[in-house]
C-alpha atoms as one frame of an Amber mdcrd trajectory, in Angstrom:
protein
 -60.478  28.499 -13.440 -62.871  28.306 -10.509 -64.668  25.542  -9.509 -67.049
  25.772  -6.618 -69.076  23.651  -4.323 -71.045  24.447  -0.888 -71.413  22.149
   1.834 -74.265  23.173   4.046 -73.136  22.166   7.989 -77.220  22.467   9.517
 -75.856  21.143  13.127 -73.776  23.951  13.026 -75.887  26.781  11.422 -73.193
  27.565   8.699 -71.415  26.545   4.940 -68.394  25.573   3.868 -67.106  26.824
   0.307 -65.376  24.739  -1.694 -63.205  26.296  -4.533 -59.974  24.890  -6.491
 -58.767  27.926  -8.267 -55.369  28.720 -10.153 -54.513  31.456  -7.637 -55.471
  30.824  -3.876 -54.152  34.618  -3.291 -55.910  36.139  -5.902 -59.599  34.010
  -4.463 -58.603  35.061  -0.918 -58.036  39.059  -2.433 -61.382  39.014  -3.967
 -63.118  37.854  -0.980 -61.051  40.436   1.244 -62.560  43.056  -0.547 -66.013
  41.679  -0.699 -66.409  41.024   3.200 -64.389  44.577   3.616 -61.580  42.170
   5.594 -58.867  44.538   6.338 -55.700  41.752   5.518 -53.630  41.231   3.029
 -53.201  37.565   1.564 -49.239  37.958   0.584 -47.884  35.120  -1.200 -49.581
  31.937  -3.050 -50.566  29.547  -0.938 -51.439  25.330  -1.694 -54.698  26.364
  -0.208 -56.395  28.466   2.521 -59.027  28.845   4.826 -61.048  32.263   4.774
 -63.438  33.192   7.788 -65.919  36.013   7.040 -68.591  35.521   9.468 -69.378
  32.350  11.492 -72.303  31.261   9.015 -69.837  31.215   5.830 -66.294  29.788
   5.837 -64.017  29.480   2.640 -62.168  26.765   2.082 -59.836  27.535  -0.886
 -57.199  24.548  -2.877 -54.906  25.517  -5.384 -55.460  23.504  -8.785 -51.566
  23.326  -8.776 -51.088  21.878  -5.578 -54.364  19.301  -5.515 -52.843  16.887
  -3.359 -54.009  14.506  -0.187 -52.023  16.258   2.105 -53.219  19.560   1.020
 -57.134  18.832   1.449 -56.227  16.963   4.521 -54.582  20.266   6.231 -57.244
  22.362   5.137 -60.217  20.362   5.915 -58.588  19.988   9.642 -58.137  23.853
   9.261 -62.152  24.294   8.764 -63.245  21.858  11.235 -60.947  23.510  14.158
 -62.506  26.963  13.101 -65.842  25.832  13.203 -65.789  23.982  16.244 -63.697
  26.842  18.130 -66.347  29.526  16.813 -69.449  27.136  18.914 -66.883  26.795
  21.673 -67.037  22.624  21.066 -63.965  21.166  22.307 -64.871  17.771  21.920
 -62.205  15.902  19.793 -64.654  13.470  18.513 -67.563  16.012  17.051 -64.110
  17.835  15.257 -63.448  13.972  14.097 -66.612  13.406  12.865 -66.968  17.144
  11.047 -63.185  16.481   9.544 -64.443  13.083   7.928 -67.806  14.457   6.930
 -66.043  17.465   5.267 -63.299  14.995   3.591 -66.055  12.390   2.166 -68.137
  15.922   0.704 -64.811  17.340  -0.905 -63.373  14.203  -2.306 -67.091  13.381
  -3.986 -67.126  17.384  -5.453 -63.572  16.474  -7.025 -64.709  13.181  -8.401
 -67.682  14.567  -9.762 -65.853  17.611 -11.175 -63.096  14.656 -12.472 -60.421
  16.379 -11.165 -56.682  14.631 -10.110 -55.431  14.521  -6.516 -52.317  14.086
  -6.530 -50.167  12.083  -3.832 -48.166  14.323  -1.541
């Protein structure tokens, strides 16, 4: 199962992939190879945060582990990379992006009707 969503960030110039997928390792493999990333994603993750380039970021959640405290960790995850890639150190535009990104997410999920779990 994948289950994708893009969230287009115009202020600043870039994307934000949304996938739950049964295997976060497996996702973060396949893009590896297609981005020619020279890593190795080791062992399952609850979710991840791939960085290609600085126009397209990956934010992965595993379907298993679909919980609050997962999207919350890797939504703060994306917003420090973004921000830190435009050298923006401002806490409050890394606020704002984390809560824009968390509203975006948790509408895909509804939408999709998939469970978070507490936790």
């Amino acid at each position: 199962m994948k289950i994708t969503t893009t969230i287009k960030l115009d202020t600043y110039g870039c994307e934000i992939v949304v996938s739950v997928v049964d295997s976060v390792s497996a996702e973060a493999a396949k893009l590896y190879k297609k981005y020619k990333i020279n890593d190795v994603f080791e062992d399952e993750a609850e979710g991840a945060v791939i960085m290609p380039n600085a126009s397209r970021y990956y934010l992965l959640l595993n379907k298993s582990y679909l919980t609050h405290n997962t999207i919350a960790h890797e939504v703060f995850h994306a917003a420090v990379r973004v921000t830190e890639d435009r050298d923006i150190v401002d806490e409050e535009a890394r606020a704002w992006l984390d809560g824009h990104l968390t509203g975006e997410i948790y509408k895909f999920l509804e939408k999709k009707k998939l469970v978070v779990k507490h936790g």
